[in-house]
Each structure stands twice: as structure tokens, then as C-alpha cells.
C-alpha positions in Angstrom: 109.6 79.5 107.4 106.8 77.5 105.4 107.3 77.0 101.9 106.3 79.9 99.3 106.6 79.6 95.6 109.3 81.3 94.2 107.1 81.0 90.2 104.3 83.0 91.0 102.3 81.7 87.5 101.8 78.5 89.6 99.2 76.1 90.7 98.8 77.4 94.5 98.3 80.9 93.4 95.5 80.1 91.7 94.2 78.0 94.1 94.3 81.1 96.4 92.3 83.0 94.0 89.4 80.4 93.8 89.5 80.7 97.8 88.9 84.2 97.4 86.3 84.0 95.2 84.1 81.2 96.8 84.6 82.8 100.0 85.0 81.6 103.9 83.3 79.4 105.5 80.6 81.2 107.2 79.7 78.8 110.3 80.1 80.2 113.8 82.9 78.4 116.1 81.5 78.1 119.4 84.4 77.8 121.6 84.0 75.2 124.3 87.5 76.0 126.5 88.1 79.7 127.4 91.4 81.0 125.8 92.1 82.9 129.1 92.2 79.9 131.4 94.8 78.2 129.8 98.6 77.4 130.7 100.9 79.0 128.5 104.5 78.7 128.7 107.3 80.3 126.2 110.1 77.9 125.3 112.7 79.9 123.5 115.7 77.0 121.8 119.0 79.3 121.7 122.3 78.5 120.9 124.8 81.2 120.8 122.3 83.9 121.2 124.0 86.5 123.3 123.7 90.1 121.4 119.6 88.9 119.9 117.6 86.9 123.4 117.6 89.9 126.0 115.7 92.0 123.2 113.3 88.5 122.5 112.3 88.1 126.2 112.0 92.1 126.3 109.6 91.8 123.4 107.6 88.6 125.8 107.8 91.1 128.9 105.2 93.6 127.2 102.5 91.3 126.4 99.1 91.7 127.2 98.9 88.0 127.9 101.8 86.9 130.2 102.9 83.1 130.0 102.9 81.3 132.8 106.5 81.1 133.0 109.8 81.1 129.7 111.7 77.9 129.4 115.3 78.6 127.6 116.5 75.8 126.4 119.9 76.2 125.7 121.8 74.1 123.4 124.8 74.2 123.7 126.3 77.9 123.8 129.5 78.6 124.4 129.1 82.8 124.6 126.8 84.3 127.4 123.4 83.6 126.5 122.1 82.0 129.6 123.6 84.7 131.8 122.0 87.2 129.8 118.6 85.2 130.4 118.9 84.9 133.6 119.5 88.5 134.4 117.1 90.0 132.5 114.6 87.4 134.1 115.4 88.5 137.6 115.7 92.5 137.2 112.1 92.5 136.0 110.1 89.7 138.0 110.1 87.3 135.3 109.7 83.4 136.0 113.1 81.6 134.1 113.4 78.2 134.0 117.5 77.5 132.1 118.0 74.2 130.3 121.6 73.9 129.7 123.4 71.1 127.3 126.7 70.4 126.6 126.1 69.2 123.4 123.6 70.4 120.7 120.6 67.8 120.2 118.4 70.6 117.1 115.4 72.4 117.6 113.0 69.4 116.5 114.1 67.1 119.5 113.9 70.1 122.1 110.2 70.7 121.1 109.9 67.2 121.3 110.8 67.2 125.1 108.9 70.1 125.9 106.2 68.9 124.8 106.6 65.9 126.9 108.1 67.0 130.1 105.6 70.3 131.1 102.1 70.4 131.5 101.3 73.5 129.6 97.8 74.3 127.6 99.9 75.7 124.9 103.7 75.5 124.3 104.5 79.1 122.2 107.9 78.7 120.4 109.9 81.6 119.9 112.6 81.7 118.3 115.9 83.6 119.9 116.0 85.9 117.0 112.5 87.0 117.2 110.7 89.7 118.7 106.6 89.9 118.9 106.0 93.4 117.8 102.1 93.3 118.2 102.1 93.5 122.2 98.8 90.8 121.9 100.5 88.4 119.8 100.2 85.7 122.3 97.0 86.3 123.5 95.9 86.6 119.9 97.0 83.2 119.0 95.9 81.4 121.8 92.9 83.3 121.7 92.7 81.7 117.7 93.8 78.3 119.2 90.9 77.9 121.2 88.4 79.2 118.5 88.0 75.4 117.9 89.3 71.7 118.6 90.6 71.2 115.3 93.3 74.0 115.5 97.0 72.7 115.8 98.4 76.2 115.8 98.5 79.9 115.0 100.8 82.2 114.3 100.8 85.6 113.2 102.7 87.6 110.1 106.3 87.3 110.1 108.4 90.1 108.6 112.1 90.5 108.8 114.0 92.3 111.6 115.3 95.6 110.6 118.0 97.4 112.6 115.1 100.4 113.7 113.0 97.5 115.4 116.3 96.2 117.1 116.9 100.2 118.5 113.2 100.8 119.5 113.2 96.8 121.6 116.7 98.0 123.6 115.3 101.3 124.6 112.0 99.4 126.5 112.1 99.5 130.2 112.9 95.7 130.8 116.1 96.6 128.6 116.8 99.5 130.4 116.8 97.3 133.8 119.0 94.7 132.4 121.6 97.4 130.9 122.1 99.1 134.3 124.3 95.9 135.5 124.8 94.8 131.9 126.1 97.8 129.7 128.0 95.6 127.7 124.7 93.1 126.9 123.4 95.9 124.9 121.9 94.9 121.3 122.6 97.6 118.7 123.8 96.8 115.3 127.6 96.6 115.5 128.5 95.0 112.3 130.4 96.1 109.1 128.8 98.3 106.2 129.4 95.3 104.1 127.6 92.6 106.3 124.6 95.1 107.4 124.7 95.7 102.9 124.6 92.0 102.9 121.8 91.7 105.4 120.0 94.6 104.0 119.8 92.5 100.4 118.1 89.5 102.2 115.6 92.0 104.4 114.6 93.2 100.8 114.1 89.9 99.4 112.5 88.3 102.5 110.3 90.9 102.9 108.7 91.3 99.6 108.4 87.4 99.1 106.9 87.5 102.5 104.2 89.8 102.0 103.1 88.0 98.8 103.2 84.3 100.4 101.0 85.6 103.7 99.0 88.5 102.6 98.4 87.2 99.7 99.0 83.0 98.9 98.6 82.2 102.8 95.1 84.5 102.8 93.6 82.6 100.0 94.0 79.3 101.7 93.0 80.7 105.3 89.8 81.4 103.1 89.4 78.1 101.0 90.5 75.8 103.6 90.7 77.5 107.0 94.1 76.4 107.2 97.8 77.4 105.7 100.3 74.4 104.9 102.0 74.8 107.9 103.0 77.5 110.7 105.9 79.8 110.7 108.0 78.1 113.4 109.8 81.2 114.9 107.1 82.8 116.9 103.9 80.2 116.9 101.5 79.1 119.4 101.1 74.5 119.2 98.2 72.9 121.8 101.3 71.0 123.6 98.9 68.1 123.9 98.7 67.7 120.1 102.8 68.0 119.0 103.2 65.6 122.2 100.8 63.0 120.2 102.8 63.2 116.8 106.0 63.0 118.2 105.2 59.6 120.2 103.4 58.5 116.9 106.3 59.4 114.6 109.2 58.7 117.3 109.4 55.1 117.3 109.5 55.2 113.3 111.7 58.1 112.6 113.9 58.7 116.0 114.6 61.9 116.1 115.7 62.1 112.2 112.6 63.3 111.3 113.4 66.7 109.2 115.3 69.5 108.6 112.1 72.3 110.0 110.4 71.1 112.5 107.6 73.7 111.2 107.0 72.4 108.1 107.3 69.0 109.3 104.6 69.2 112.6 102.3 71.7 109.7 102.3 68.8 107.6 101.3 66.2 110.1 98.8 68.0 111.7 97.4 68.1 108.3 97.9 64.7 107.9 95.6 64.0 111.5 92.7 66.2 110.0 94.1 69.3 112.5 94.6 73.2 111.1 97.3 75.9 110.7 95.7 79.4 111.4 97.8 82.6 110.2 96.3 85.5 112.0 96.4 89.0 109.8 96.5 91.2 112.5 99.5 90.5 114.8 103.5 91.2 113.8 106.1 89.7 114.6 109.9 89.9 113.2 113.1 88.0 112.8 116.1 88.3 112.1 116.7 87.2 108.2 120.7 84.9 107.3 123.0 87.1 105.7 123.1 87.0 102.2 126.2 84.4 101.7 124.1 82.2 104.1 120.6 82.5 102.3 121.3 79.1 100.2 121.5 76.9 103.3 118.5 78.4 104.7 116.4 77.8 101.5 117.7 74.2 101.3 116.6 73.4 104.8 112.8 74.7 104.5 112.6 73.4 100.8 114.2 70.1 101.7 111.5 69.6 104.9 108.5 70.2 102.4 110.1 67.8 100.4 110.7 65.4 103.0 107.3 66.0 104.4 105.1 65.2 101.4 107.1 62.2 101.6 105.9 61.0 104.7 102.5 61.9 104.1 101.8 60.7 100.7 98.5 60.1 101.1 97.5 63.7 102.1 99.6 64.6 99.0 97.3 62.3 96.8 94.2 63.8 98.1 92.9 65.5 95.0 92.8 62.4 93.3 91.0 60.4 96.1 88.4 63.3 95.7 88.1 62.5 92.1 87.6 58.9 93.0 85.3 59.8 95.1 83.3 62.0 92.3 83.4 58.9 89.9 82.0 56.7 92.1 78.7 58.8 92.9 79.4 58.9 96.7 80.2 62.3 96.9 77.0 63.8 97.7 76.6 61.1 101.1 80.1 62.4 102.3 79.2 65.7 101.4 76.0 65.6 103.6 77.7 63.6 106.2 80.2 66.3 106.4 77.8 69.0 106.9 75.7 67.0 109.6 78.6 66.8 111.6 79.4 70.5 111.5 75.8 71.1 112.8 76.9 69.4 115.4 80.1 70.4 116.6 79.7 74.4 115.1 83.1 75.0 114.0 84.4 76.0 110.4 86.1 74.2 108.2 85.3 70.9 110.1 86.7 67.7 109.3 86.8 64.4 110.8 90.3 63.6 112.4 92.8 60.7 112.1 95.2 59.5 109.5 92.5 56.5 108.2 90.2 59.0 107.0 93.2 60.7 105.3 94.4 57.5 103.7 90.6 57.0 102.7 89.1 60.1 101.6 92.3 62.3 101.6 92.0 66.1 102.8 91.1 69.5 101.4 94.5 70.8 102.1 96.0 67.8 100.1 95.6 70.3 97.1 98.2 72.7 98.4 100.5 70.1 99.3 100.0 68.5 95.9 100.6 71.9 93.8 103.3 73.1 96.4 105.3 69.7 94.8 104.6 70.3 91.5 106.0 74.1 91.3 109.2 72.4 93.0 109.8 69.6 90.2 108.1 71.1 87.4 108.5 74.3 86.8 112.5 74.9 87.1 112.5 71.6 85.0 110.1 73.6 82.3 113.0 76.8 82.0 116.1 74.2 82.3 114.4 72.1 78.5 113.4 75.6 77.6 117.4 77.1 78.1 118.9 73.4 76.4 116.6 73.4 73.5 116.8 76.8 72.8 113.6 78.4 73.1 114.7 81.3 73.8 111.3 83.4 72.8 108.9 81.2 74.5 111.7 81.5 77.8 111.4 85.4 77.5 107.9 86.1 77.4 107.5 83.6 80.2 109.4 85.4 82.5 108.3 88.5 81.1 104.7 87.6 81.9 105.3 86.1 85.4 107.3 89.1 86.6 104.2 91.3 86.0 101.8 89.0 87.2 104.1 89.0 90.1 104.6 92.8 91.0 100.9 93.3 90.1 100.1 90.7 92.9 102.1 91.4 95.4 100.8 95.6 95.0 97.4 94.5 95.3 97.9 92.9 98.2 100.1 96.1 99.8 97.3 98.8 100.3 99.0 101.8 100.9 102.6 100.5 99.5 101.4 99.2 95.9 103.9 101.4 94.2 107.0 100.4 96.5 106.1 97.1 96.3 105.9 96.4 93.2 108.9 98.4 92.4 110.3 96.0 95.2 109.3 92.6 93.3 111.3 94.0 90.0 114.4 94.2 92.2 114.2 91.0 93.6 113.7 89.1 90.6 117.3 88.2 89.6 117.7 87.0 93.1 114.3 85.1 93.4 114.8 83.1 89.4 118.5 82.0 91.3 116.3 80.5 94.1 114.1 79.1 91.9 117.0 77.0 90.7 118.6 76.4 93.7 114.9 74.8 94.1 115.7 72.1 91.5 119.3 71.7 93.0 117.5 71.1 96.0 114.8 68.4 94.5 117.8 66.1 92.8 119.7 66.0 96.1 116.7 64.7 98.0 115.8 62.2 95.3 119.6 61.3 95.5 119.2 60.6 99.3 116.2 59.1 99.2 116.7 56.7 96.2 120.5 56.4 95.5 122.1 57.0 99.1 119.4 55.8 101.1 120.5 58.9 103.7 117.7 59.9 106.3 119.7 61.6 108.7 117.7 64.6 108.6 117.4 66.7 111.3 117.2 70.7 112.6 
């Protein structure tokens, strides 16, 4: 999952209200590649995915655009995921092709040879755990992935998995094909009270944070910069051709240490090469949200890879100040022209010119999200911790006070039809959301601790 902030009184979110204020950018893409020609495939990474990747392929099987074929690669399960695969494949017609290791490699290296062994147009990732609710969600992203050359990839909005969506995937026919020989494959919730109370706590938190960081913080960048920070890696469609390029670019310096989510880490550098990140509005898809004990080591990975990311690409990071530069020295108005002569030309929003020298020279639009999105990590649970130790306690209270309205008035404005429960919904959460704020700073210290003390790079997913 891309990286949200958890202080809603913050930099980004009012970067996404400038974006909805000045508006999109109103030039026409003219396509040159038609969506519906290209070569699809689905690679699904699994590992130990029995009871949750019979109801993900059921959820590919009712698409209006079918892939070209689903590539499972598994890493290294020891329960009955492949057989599962492979049954449901070959009850209802569907082209499987099973990679098996014996040893788990991580997700990162398994897109990273996807990407380089197949020949596909566009290499969706879905993760295991996920269903596409919207039967067009791949055709909608590829369709948005084609829209223009300087798209990376799209995804759509991700909500949690709730037991109902789990019921109404089992009952589809493909299911009901598979069950006949497989009775015991089936994929209703079987867990205690106090794990599905457990899981229900994280559905509430996920899904409130959710709606605010995509209908709201991801829609004001889509607007200001045609682009979100990165894509949401469990149901997303890359042009193959482009990951293949970063990861023989970043390979040979990195290995295959390069981060702990590979979404946040392949957003980033796409960035970095002038590319974009689309979020579509109007396709769903869900997954299925860590149980509450495990919540911490799922925040640590995706705040960690943002961390680690704007390390590697400082110099899309420094943007804003390059910019700045730029405005000093009176040669903004020729880039600015430039810029615009160029997008007669080519007739596609938001364009920019690609490659990491104009980055490092003239920085990017997007290097102000990047920028704010690592101040709100150091700053801001650095401002409550002096606030706490030198006992300003009144200051500390109407802070929060003030951000907790700001935040359940936000997120209701951007629920039409749910305002109430939503914002009722952001007042629950709070406890649980200032907690991951400073598990935020926790997370900051160990980074700079492996980056500057340790010297420890081994990250990986």
C-alpha cells in the first residue's frame, strides 16, 4: 500500500487542495496504441495461499477483459495452493502456467523475472489476497495505461476485504465448478470471534484511512500532477517493458536488496524516469487487511520503502528547490514554453520529458509530494514528542483537537452519501491512527540507524 499520512494537518493535504482548485490539465491524450490489442498476462506471487487464491482467480474469471493467460508463481508453499490453482484453472478453461520454488526469493525479485522472462504488453499483479470487484478492472486500467506513453501504471481503489465479499466470490460459478471435486477448498470465514474481532478493528481502520488517502489525498494529486506517488501493488496494471527497464538499471547496483514494497519502490522510480502513476475512481478492488496484532509489521514495511525510496531518488525529492532555482535565475518562463511546445506535439496531459538527467537537472512536479510525504514522517511525530517532554500540554491538546476535526470533516466530504458514518468512523480510529503516527517515528530512527550506524541494506519484500 502507498504511503498516506497518518497527520492529516500536513503538507500533502494541502497540496491536494491547491490541485483541486487549479484544476486538471485540460489537453486531450490522443492514444497512439489500442488498449484492446495488447498482451496481458496476470502474475499472481502466492505463498501459502490455499483458503484466499481460488476466490482471486474466480474474481480474474469474470472480467470483461480476459488476460492472455495467469502466471502463479509460487514461492515456496508448503499447504495446497498450487493444486487449488491448477484445478480451478482446468474446471473452467482457464490458461495456468505454475511456477514452483522450494525456497522463497520475495515478491520484488519475482516481478523482476516476470518482467524479464514473458513477452506481455502489460504484466497486472495481483496479489493472492485480492479480488477485483469491478468486473472491468483490468480492462479499465489497461485501457488508462494506454491513454498515453508516459503512464507506468494504473490501478484502481483499494478497500479492504470483508467476510460478505469473501461469501458472494465463493458462490460465483467458477467456484461452484472447482467445489464439486474440491468441497473441502471452500473459502468461508472459519476463524475465531476473537481473530475475525481482531480483523474487523483493522477493516475499520484501513478502510477509513483508505477512503481519505484515495478519494480524497490521491484525487488531488491525480488533478495537480496527473500522477499519485506510487500504485497500490496488490491489484495494479505496469507496461512490462518499463519495470523490465528499472530493474536492469537498478539490478546491478542494488541486487535484488532493493526494498521492503516493491510498489512504493517501482512508483518512485517511475517518477524518478519522468513516468506516471494513474489511480482510476471508478474500479474496486479489495484485500484482505493483517490482523490487528500484525498491523505494526505491515506499517513498518510500506513506511520503511518510502523511506528507503526517497533515499535513492534524492534528486526527485529535492525538486521543489531545483524549481526555485529555476525561478531565481529567470529561466523559468523558456522551460515553461518549451514544456508547452512539446505537449502540442505529442497531445498528452501532464507531459514531461523522460529520463533521470532531466530529473537531476530540473527536478519533477511530483518531487513536491515526495518532499512533503518525508517531512510529515520526520517532523511532525518529532513536533508532539518536544511538545509531550516540555510540557505543553495546551498547545498538544488543541492540536490534536483541531486535526481530528479537520480530519473527520475531510474524510465526510469526500464520502457522498456516508458523510455521517464516516466521520463518526475517523473519531473511532483516532487512538489507533496517533499510535501509528508514532510507530512512524519508530520507524524513521531505525532506518537512519541502518542507514548511518549499521550500514544494513538488506532490504527486501
Amino acid at each position: 500500500m502507498a504511503v498516506y499520512p497518518l497527520f492529516v494537518i500536513s503538507p500533502n493535504t494541502i497540496v491536494s487542495l491547491v490541485g483541486y482548485v487549479r484544476g486538471p490539465d485540460k489537453t486531450i491524450p490522443v492514444p497512439t496504441e489500442d488498449y484492446r490489442q495488447a498482451k496481458v498476462d496476470v502474475v499472481i506471487p502466492c505463498l501459502n495461499e490455499e483458503r484466499n487464491i481460488t476466490l482471486a482467480l474466480a474474481s480474474v474469471a469474470r472480467q470483461t477483459m480476459q488476460p492472455r493467460r495467469i502466471i502463479l508463481v509460487d514461492d515456496g508453499s508448503l499447504d495446497r495452493t498450487v493444486e487449488f490453482a491448477q484445478e480451478f484453472c482446468h474446471v473452467n478453461g482457464i490458461e495456468l502456467i505454475a511456477i514452483r520454488r522450494k525456497k522463497p526469493i520475495g515478491k520484488t525479485p519475482t516481478l523482476k523475472r516476470q518482467a524479464r522472462e514473458f513477452d506481455s504488453d502489460v504484466e497486472f499483479i495481483l496479489d493472492a489476497d485480492t479480488v477485483l470487484e469491478s468486473e472491468n478492472y483490468i480492462e479499465r486500467t489497461v485501457e488508462e495505461l494506454y491513454k498515453a506513453v508516459g503512464i507506468a501504471s494504473a490501478c484502481g481503489i483499494i478497500m479492504p476485504q470483508r467476510a460478505r465479499d469473501r461469501d458472494r466470490f465463493g458462490k460465483t460459478t467458477a467456484m461452484q465448478r472447482f467445489l464439486v471435486n474440491h468441497p473441502e477448498g471452500k473459502v468461508y470465514e472459519d476463524r475465531s470471534r476473537m481473530r475475525r474481532f481482531l480483523r474487523g478493528i483493522t477493516n475499520l481502520y484501513r478502510e477509513t484511512l483508505y477512503v481519505y488517502l484515495q478519494r480524497f489525498i490521491y484525487r488531488g494529486q491525480m488533478t495537480f500532477f496527473g500522477s499519485i506517488s506510487g500504485p497500490i501493488g496488490c491489484a495494479v496494471a505496469y507496461r512490462r517493458q518499463y519495470v523490465e527497464n528499472l530493474f536492469d538499471k537498478y539490478e546491478p547496483i542494488m541486487g535484488d536488496d532493493l526494498t521492503n514494497s516493491e510498489d512504493v519502490f517501482l512508483g518512485l522510480a517511475s517518477l524518478n524516469e519522468g513516468h506516471r502513476n494513474i489511480q482510476l475512481q471508478d474500479v474496486v478492488a479489495r484485500t484482505e487487511e493483517p490482523e490487528f496484532q500484525r498491523l505494526h509489521k505491515q506499517l513498518y514495511l510500506w513506511s520503511s520503502a518510502f523511506l528507503q525510496s526517497a533515499f535513492y531518488f534524492d534528486s526527485l525529492m529535492w525538486s521543489p528547490f531545483k524549481s526555485m532555482r529555476r525561478l531565481i535565475n529567470g529561466d523559468w518562463r523558456r522551460n515553461k514554453v518549451r514544456s508547452y511546445d512539446e505537449r502540442r506535439r505529442v497531445a498528452e496531459p501532464y507531459r514531461q520529458a523522460f529520463g533521470e538527467e532531466v530529473t537531476k537537472n530540473r527536478g519533477r512536479p511530483m518531487g513536491w509530494v515526495l518532499l512533503m510525504g518525508v517531512i510529515e514522517k520526520l517532523f511532525f511525530p518529532a513536533a508532539i514528542i518536544i511538545m509531550m517532554l516540555l510540557g505543553w500540554w495546551e498547545a498538544l491538546l488543541v492540536t490534536i483537537v483541531a486535526e481530528i476535526l479537520l480530519a473527520s470533516t475531510l474524510l465526510a466530504i469526500s464520502s457522498p452519501g456516508q458523510r455521517v458514518e464516516y466521520f463518526l468512523k475517523c473519531l473511532l480510529i483516532t487512538p489507533i491512527r496517533y499510535v501509528s503516527l508514532m510507530w512512524d517515528f519508530v520507524t524513521s530512527v531505525r532506518f537512519a540507524a541502518d542507514l548511518w550506524i549499521f550500514g544494513t541494506r538488506k532490504w527486501r519484500k
